[in-house]
C-alpha positions in Angstrom: 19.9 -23.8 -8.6 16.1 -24.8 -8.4 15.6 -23.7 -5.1 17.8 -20.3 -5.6 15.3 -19.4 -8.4 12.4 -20.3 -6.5 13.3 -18.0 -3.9 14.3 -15.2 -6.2 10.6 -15.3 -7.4 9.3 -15.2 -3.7 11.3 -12.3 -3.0 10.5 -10.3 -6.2 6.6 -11.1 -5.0 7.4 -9.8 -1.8 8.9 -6.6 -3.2 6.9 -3.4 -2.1 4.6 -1.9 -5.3 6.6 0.8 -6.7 4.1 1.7 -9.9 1.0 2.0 -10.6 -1.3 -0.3 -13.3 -2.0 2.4 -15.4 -2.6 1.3 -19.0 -2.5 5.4 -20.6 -2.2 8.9 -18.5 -0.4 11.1 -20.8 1.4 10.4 -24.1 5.1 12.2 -25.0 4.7 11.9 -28.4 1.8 14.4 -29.8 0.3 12.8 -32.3 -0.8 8.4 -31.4 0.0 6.8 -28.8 2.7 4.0 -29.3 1.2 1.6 -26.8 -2.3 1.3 -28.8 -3.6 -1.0 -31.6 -6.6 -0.3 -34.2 -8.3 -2.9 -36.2 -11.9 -2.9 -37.9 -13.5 -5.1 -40.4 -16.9 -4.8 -42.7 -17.9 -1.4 -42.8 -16.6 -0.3 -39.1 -14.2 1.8 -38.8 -11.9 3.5 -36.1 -9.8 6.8 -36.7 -6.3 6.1 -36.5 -2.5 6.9 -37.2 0.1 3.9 -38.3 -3.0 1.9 -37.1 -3.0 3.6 -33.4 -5.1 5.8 -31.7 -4.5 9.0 -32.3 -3.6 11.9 -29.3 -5.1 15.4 -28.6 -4.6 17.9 -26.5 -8.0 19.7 -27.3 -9.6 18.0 -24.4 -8.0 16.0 -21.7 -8.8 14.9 -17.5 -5.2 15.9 -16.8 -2.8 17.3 -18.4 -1.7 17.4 -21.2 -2.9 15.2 -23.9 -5.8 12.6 -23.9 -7.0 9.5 -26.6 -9.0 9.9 -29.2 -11.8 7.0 -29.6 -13.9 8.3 -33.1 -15.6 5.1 -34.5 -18.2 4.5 -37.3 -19.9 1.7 -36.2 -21.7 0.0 -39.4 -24.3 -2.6 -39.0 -22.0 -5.2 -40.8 -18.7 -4.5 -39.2 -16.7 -4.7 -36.1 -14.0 -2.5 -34.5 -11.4 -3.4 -31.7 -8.5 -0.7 -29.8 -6.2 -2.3 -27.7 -4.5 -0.6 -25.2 -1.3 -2.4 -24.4 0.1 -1.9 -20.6 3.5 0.2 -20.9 6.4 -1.5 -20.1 10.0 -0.6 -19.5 13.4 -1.3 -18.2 12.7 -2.1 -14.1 9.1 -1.2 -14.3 8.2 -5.3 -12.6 6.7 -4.3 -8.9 3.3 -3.0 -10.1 0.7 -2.2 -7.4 -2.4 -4.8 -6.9 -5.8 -3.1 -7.7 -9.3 -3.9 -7.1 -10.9 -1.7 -9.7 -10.5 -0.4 -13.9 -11.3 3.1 -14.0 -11.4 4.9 -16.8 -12.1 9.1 -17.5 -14.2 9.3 -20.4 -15.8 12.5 -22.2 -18.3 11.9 -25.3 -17.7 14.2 -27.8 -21.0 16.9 -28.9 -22.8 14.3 -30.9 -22.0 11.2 -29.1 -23.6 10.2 -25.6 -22.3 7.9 -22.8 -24.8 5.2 -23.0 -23.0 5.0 -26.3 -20.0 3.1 -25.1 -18.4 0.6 -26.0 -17.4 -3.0 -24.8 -14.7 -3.1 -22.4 -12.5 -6.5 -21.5 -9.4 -8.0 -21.3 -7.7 -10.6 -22.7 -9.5 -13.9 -21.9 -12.0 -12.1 -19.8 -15.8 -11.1 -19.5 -16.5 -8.4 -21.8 -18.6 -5.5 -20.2 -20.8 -2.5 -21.3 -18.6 0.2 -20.3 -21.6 3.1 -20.0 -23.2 0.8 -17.6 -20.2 1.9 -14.9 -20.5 6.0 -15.7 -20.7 8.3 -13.4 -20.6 12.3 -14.7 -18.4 14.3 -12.5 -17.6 18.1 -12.3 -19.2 20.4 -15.0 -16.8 19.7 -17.8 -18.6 16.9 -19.8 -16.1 14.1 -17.7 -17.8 10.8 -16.8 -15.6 8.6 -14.4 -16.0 4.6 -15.6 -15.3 2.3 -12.4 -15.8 -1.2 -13.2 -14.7 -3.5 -10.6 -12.4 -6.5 -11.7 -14.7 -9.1 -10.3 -16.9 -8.0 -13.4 -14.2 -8.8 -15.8 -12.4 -11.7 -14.5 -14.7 -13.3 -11.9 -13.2 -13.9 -8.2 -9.8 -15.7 -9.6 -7.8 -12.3 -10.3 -4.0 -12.5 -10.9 -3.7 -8.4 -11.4 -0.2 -8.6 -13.0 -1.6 -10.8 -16.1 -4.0 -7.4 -16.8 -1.2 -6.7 -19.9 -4.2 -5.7 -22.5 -6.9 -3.6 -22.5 -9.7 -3.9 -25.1 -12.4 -1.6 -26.1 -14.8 -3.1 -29.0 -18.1 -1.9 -31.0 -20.9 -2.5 -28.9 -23.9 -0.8 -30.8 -24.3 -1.6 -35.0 -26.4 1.2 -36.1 -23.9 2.9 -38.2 -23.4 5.7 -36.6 -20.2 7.8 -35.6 -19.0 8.5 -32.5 -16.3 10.3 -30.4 -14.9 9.8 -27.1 -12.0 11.3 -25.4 -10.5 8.7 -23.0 -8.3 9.5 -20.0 -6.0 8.0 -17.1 -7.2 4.4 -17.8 -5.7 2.3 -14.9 -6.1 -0.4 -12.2 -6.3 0.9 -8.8 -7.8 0.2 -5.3 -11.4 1.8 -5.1 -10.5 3.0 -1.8 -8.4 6.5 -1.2 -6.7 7.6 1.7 -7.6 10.9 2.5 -4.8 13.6 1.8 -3.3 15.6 4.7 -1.1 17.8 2.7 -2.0 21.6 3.6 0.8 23.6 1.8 2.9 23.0 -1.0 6.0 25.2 -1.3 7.7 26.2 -4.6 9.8 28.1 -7.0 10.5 27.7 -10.7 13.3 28.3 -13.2 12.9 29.4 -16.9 14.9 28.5 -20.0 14.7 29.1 -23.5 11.7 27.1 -24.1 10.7 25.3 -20.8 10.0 25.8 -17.0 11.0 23.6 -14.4 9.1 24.1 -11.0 10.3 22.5 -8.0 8.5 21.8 -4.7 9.1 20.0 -1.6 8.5 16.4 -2.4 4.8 15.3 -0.9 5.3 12.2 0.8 1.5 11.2 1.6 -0.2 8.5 0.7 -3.3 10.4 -0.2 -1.4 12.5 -3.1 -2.4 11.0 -6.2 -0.5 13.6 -8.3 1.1 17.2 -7.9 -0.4 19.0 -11.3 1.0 22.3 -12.8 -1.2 24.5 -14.4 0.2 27.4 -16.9 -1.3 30.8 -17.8 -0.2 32.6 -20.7 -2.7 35.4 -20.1 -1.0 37.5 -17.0 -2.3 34.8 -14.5 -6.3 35.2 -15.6 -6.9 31.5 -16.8 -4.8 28.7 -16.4 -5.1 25.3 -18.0 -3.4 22.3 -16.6 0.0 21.6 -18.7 1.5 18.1 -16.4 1.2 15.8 -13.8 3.9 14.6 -11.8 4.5 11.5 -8.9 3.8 13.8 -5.9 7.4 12.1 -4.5 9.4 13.8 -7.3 10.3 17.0 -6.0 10.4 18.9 -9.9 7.7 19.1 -12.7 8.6 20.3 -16.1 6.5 21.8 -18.7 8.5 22.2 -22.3 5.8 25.2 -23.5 8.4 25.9 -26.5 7.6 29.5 -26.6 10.7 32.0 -26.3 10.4 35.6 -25.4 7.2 35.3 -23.5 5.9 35.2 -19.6 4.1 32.9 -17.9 2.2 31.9 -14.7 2.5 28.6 -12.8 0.5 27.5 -10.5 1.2 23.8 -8.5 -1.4 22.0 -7.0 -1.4 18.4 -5.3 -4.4 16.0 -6.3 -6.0 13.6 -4.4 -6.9 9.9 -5.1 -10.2 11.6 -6.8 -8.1 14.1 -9.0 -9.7 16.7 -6.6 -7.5 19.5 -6.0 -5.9 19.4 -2.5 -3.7 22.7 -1.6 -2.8 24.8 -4.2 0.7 26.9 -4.5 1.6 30.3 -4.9 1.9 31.7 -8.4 4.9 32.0 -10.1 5.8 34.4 -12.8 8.6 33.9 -15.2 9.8 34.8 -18.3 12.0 32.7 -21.3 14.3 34.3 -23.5 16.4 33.2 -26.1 19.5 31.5 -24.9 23.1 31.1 -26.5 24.8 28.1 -27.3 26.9 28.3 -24.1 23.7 28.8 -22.1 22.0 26.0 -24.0 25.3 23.7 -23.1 25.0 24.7 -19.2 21.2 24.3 -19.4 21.7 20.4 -20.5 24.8 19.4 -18.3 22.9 21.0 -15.2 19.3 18.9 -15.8 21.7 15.8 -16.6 23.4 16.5 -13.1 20.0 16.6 -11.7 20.2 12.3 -12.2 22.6 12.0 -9.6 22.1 14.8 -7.6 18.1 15.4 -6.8 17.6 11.8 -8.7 20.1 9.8 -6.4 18.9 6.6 -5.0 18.2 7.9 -1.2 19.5 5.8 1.2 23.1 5.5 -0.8 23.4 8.5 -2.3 24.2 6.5 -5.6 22.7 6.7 -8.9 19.7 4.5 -9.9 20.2 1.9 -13.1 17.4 4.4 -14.5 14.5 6.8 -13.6 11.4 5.9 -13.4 12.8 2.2 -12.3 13.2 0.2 -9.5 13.6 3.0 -6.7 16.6 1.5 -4.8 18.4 -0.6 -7.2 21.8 1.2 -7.1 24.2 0.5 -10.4 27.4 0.6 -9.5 29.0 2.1 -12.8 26.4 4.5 -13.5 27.5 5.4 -9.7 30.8 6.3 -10.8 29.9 8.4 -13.6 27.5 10.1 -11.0 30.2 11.0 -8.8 32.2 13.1 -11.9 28.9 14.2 -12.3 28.8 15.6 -8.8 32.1 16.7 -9.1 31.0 18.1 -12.6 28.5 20.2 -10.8 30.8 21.5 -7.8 33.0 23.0 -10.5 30.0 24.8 -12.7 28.8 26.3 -9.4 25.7 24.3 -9.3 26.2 22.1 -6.9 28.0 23.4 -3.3 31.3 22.1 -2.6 30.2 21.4 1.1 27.0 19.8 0.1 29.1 17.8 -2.0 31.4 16.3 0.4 28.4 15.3 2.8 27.0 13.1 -0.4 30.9 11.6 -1.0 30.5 11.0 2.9 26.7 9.0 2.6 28.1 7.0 -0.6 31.6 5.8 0.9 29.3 4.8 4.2 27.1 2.8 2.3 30.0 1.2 0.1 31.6 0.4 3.2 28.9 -1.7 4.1 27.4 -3.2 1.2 28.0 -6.7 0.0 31.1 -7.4 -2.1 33.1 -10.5 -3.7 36.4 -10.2 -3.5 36.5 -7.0 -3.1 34.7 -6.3 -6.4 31.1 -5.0 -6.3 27.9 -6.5 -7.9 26.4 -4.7 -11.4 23.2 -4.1 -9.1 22.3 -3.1 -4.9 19.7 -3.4 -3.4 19.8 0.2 -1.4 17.5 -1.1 1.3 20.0 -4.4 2.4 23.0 -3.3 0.9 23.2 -6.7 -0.8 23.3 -8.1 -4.8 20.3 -7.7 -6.5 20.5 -10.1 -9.4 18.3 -8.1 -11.8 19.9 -9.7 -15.1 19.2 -13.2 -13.5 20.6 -15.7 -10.8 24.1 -16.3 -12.9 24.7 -12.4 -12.7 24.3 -12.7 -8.3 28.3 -11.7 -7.4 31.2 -9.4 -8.9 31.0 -7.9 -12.0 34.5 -6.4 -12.5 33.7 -3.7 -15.3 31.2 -2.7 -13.5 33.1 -1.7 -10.2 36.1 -0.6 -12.9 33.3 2.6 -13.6 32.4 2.9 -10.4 36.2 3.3 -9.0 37.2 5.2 -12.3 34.5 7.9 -10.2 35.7 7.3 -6.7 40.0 7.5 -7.7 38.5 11.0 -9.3 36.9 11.5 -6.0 40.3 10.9 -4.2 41.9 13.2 -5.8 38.8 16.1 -5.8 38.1 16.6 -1.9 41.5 17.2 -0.4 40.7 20.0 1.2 40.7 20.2 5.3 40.9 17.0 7.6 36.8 16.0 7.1 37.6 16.0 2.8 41.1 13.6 3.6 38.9 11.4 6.0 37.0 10.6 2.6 39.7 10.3 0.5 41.4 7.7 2.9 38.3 5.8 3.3 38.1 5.4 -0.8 41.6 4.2 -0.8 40.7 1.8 2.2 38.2 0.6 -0.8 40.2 0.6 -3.5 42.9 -1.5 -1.9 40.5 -4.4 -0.9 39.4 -5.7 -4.6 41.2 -8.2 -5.5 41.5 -7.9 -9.5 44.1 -10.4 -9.6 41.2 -12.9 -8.6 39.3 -11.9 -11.6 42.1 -14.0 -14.0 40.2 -17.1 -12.9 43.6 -18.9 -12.7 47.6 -17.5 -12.0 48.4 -17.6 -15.8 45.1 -16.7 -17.4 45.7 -13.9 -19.9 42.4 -12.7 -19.6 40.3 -11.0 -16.6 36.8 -12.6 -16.1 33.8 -9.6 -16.4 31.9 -11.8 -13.6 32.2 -14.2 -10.6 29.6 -15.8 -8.9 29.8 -16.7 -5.3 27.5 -20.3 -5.8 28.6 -20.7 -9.5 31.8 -19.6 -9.8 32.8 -18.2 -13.0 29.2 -19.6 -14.8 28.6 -16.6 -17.3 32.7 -17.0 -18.0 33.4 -13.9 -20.6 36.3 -13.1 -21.0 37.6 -9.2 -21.3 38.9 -8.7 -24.7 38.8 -5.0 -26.8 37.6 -3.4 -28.3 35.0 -2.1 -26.4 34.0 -0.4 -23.2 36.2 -2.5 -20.7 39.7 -1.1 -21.6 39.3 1.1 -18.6 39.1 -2.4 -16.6 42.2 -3.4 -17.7 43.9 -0.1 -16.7 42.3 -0.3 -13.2 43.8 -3.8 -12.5 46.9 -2.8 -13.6 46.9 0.1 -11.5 46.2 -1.3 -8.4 48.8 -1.4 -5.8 47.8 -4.4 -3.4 46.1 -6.7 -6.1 47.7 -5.7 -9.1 47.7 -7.5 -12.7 51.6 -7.5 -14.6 50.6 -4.6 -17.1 51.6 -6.9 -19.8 48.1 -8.1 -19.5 47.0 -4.9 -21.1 48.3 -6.6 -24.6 48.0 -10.2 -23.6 44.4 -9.7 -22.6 42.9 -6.4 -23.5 44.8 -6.2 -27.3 45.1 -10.1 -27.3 46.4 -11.1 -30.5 45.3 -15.3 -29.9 43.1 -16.6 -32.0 40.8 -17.0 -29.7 40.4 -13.1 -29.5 40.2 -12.5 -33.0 37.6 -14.9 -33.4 35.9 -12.8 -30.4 36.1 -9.7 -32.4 35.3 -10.9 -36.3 32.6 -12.7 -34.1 30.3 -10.1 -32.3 31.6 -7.3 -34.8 30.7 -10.3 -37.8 33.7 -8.8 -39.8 37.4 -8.9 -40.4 38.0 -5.3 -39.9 39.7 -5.2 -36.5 39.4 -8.8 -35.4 43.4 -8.0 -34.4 42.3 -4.5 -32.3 43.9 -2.8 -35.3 42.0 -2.3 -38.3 43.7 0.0 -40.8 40.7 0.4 -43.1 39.1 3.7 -44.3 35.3 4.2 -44.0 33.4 7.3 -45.2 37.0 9.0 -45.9 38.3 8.5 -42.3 40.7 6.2 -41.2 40.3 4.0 -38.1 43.9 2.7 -36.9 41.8 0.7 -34.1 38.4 -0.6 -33.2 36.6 -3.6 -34.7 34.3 -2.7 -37.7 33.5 0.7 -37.8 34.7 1.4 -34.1 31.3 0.2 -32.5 28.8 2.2 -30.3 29.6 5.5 -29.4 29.6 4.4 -25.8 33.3 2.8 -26.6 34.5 6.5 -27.1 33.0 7.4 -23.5 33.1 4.8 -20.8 36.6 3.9 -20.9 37.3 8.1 -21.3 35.3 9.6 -18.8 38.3 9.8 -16.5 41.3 8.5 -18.8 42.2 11.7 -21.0 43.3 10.5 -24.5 45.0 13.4 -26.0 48.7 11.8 -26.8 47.7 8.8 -25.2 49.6 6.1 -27.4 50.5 2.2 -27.4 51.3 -0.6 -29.6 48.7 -0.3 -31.9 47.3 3.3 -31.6 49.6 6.2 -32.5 47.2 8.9 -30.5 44.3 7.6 -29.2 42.0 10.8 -29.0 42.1 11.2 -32.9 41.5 7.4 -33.2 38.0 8.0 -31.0 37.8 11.2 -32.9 37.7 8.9 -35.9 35.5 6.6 -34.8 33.1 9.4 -33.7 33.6 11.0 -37.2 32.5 7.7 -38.8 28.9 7.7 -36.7 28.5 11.1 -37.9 29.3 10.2 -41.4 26.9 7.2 -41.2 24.1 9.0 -40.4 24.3 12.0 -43.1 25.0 9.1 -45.2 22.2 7.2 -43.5 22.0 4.3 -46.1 19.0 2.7 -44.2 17.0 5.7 -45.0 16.2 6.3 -41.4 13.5 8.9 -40.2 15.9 12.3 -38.6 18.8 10.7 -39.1 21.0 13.7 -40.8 23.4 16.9 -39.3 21.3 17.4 -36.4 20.2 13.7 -35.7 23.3 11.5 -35.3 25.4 9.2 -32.7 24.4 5.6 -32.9 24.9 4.3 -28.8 23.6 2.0 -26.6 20.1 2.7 -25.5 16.5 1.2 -25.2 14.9 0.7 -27.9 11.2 0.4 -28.8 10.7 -3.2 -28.7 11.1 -3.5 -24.9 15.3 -4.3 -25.2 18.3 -2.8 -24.9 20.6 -2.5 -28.1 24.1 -1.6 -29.0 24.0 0.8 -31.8 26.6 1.2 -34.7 27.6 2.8 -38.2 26.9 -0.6 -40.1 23.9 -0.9 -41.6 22.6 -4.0 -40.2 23.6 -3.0 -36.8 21.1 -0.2 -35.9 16.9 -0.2 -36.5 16.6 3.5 -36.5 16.9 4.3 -32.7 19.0 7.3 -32.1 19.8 8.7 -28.7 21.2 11.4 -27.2 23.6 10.3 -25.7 25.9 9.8 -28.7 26.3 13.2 -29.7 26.0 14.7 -26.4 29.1 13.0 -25.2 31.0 13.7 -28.3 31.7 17.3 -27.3 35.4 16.6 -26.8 35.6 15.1 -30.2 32.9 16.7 -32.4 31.9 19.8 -30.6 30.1 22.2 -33.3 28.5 18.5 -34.3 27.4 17.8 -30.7 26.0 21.5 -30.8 24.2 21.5 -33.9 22.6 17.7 -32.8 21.8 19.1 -29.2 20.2 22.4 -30.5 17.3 20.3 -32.6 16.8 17.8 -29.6 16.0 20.8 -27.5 14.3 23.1 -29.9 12.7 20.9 -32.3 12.3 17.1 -30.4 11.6 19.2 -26.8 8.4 18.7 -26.4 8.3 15.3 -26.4 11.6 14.6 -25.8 13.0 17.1 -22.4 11.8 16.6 -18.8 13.2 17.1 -15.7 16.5 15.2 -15.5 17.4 16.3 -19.6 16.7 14.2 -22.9 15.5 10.6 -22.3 17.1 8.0 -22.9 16.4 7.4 -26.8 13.9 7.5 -29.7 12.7 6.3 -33.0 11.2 8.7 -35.4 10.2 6.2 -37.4 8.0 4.5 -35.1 6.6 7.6 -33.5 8.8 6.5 -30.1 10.3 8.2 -27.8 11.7 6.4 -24.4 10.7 7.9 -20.5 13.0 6.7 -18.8 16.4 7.9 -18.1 19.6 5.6 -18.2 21.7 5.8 -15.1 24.8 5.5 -17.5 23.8 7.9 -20.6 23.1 10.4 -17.8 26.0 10.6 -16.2 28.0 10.3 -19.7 26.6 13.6 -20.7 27.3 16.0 -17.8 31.0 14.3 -17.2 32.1 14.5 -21.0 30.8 18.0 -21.4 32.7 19.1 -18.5 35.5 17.2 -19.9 35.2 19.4 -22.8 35.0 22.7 -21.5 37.6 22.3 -18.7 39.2 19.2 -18.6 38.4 18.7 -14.7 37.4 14.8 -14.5 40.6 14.1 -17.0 42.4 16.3 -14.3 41.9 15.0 -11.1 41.5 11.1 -12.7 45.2 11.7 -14.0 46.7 13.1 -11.0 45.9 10.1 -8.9 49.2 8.3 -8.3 48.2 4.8 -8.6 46.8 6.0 -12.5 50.1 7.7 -13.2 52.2 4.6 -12.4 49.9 2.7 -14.6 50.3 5.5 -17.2 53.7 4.7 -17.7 53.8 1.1 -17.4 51.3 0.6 -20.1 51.5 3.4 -22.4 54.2 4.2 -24.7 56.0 8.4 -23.7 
């Protein structure tokens, strides 16, 4: 075990840099930036808001927003801002650097030589003016301090987590400074070879998305969009994008108006490289059927444009590691392809070639028993055990999603020999897991969520509802070369030992459900099954992306789309109720999920008031449509129209936010994203229930486990 985490660490420091150190570039939310703290003593003091600094977008280096530094800096007092590094969800292969530059710009009655202090934590602390340089005409000085300066010749890059700026000069005077891009990088540039940059944009209601043929040099710092609202006389720089990305939005929240782009790719120096055409377009109010196409489109976009390359799979999340594959985000990808085919975005033929590139690399790519890992690395094709050296082999619920995509797959490209050819190699697939291994032993009751191939069954959790994992269950059954009895569905899934109820009164810390039914009545809406309050919204999706519940009916649950109804019904209840007092939460803010959450993890949101912290994402309401559609509307017209600015970018909404803390996530969740598109479609047409139901493996388990 030692030497297996020893090596894991080796190869994680042999990974290739996929980010940048950069501590601040541009903040989403408008008015302080999250990742900042403020503290002053004696009679110095340093603007803030909620005891960050402050954001404007009245002067910046590039676009759109920059930090405000204004300090009073009395004789008998002191001032410190701390600029912590942003962190997130796969964001661990950060690129070495030689060099802390920072883009600084004194306001009209404050001069450079006025800076401040500048260290780190456990570090030399510098006079920052003593590393300006002015550059261009604008009143920008570049600060280049070299590392050596700061930390001596015994530099570990990685520890660089906090930044400090601190009162240098006690004369009690005030002072402003606008601070930009503030980031460790090599003091050396490559020069940048790109001579063109190609591209075309697309308007909606109240932003532009402009795409461009993705600029893979290493001398391209940044593509940057610039925006002109005055017929194309003056523009101003609105966003800056990784040059790789291929689409830049800008959210300008301005109906019924025209604009001018122009797209330009930076160099190491910020200096403008090649610039692109302009583009002229013009946003209009749209309806809430064109505000419903505009959403499942950009969500699409994940694990279309977004896909991991070499695969053809979705990514865990965006921006993350760039070639960890997740296998059940994968799956809801694929309906998400499939999802597109049908609106017209996406071309049938084009289509097929991506089903082609995934099945190839799925062919390939390392497996246990037949069952896939959670995580792939893209580049080797093998596990990459990114919750930690237990969670190295199968996870079962895990390939469940993924296969819930590819049986929907099966049953989508029939068309011509080449689309069969696919379908036969998913079957080929399909036939080679072995669920029945996933028991642990003959008799168990239970499938096992995980297997190990050097510790066996280690992590050892059982699969017990209610929760996401009912579609796992199904699956097994379904089967038809390594096939569970369907009597597991109830033995296992539904258990009634004590052992499960103790499971479900034990995670759900309640009663209510701990036998899967509940029979209680919370905010005037009955919940025939679920534990507690029905859980996370997610419990409503996963299992449902593929499996249609309208009349779908067992032991315990008379119709199981008015029992997620229900439980969907209670979330919404919650939050108009919203007896935590929560920031937004209301008619137009609701759906407790699962999502990140400010604090750097990952939490499982529900209607019980000690089971949610005031993150909400979108997610939750966005795949209720089937359920609560004129809810879902009314929640998804505010995220746009009122949360867009800081909340819509190219691939849709991100992943979550907190009102209350003045968050908002940038990342997008693999899972979330592919949720949204597939349960929208779901609603409109039915086509994921459709061609998941009219595989014949799923109708044989239809009918063995479900009552007529």
């Amino acid at each position: 075990m030692r030497f297996l985490l020893i090596l894991a660490a080796v190869l994680q420091l042999q990974a290739p840099a996929e980010y940048d150190h950069v501590f601040f570039d541009n903040s989403l939310i408008p008015t302080d930036w999250f990742y900042s703290e403020v503290a002053s003593e004696g009679g110095s003091y340093v603007y803030n808001i909620r005891k960050r600094l402050p954001v404007t977008d009245d002067e910046f280096f590039t676009g759109g927003n920059a930090l405000l530094l204004q300090t009073n800096d009395a004789k008998d007092g002191h001032w410190k801002v701390t600029l912590r590094f942003p962190e997130w969800r796969g964001k661990d292969r950060i690129a070495d650097g030689s060099t802390l530059f920072m883009y600084i710009k004194p306001g009209s009655a404050s001069k450079v030589v006025d800076l401040p202090y500048v260290a780190f934590d456990r570090s030399f602390h510098v006079d920052a003016s003593k590393y300006a340089t002015r550059i261009g005409q604008q009143g920008w000085y570049k600060v280049e301090i070299p590392l050596t300066d700061l930390m001596g010749d015994n530099i570990d890059v990685s520890l660089l987590k906090n930044l400090h700026l601190m009162q240098r000069l006690n004369d009690g005077r005030e002072r402003t400074f606008y601070l930009d891009q503030v980031e460790i990088l090599s003091n050396k540039y490559p020069v940048c070879k790109v001579h063109s940059l190609s591209t075309r944009a697309e308007n909606y209601e109240r932003h532009t998305d402009v795409f461009f043929h993705p600029v893979d040099d290493p001398g391209a710092r940044y593509v940057a969009l610039y925006r002109s609202a005055d017929g194309g006389k003056t523009y101003r720089q609105v966003a800056i994008q990784d040059p790789t990305a291929g689409i830049i939005t800008d959210y300008h929240g301005k109906p019924g108006v025209q604009l001018h782009y122009l797209a330009a790719v930076l160099d190491g120096h910020y200096e403008v490289v090649t610039v692109s055409k302009p583009m002229l377009v013009e946003s209009r109010y749209m309806t809430d059927e064109e505000l419903l196409t505009m959403v499942q489109r950009a969500s699409i976009r994940y694990a279309w444009e977004g896909a991991e390359p070499i695969s053809g799979l979705s990514l865990e999340n965006k921006p993350g590691r760039r070639h960890m594959v997740a296998t059940g985000a994968s799956g809801w990808g694929i309906m998400a392809i499939i999802s597109g085919v049908e609106e017209g975005y996406i071309p049938r033929k084009a289509a097929a070639e991506r089903m082609e590139q995934i099945v190839g690399f799925l062919e390939k790519a390392e497996t246990f028993h037949g069952a896939y890992p959670h995580f792939i690395d893209a580049t080797t094709g093998k596990v990459e055990p990114f919750f930690g050296m237990r969670d190295n082999g199968a996870d079962l619920v895990e390939t469940s999603f993924l296969f819930a995509g590819l049986l929907t797959a099966r049953n989508y490209f029939t068309k011509g020999a080449e689309q069969k050819r696919i379908a036969d190699r998913i079957t080929r697939l399909w036939e080679r897991i072995e669920w029945d291994w996933f028991r642990q032993t003959p008799g168990s009751p239970y499938l096992y969520w995980h297997w190990s191939p050097d510790q066996e069954w280690v992590i050892n959790h059982k699969l017990i509802g209610w929760n996401e994992t009912m579609i796992t269950y199904l699956l097994a059954i379904a089967s038809p070369t390594h096939g569970v009895p369907a009597e597991m569905y109830y033995s296992g899934w539904a258990s009634q030992s004590d052992y499960a109820k103790e499971y479900r009164s034990g995670w759900g810390e309640t009663h209510d459900g701990e036998t899967y039914s509940n029979g209680q009545t919370f905010y005037g809406v009955p919940l025939e099954v679920g534990v507690n309050c029905g859980g996370p919204l997610f419990f409503t999706h996963f299992s449902f992306m593929g499996l249609n519940p309208h009349g779908l009916r067992d032991r315990y649950c008379s119709d199981y789309y008015e029992n997620l109804r229900n439980i969907t019904l209670i979330n919404y209840r919650y939050c108009l109720n919203n007896p935590n007092n929560r920031v937004g939460y209301g008619p137009e803010c609701w759906g407790l999920n699962v999502c990140e959450n400010p604090w750097g993890s990952y939490g499982a949101y529900e209607a019980v008031p000690h089971h949610e912290d005031g993150t909400m994402t979108p997610s939750g309401a966005l795949g209720a449509f089937p359920y609560l559609p004129e809810e879902a509307m009314t929640a998804l017209k505010n995220y746009y129209r009122n949360y867009g600015k800081w909340l819509w970018r190219e691939y849709g909404f991100y992943d979550s936010f907190h009102l209350g803390e003045g968050w908002t996530s940038n990342i997008w969740m693999g899972l979330d994203q592919g949720a949204i598109p597939v349960m929208i479609e779901n609603y409109r047409k039915g086509t994921i229930w459709k061609y998941f139901g009219m595989d014949k493996d799923v109708q044989r388990m239809r009918r063995e486990v479900f009552e007529p």
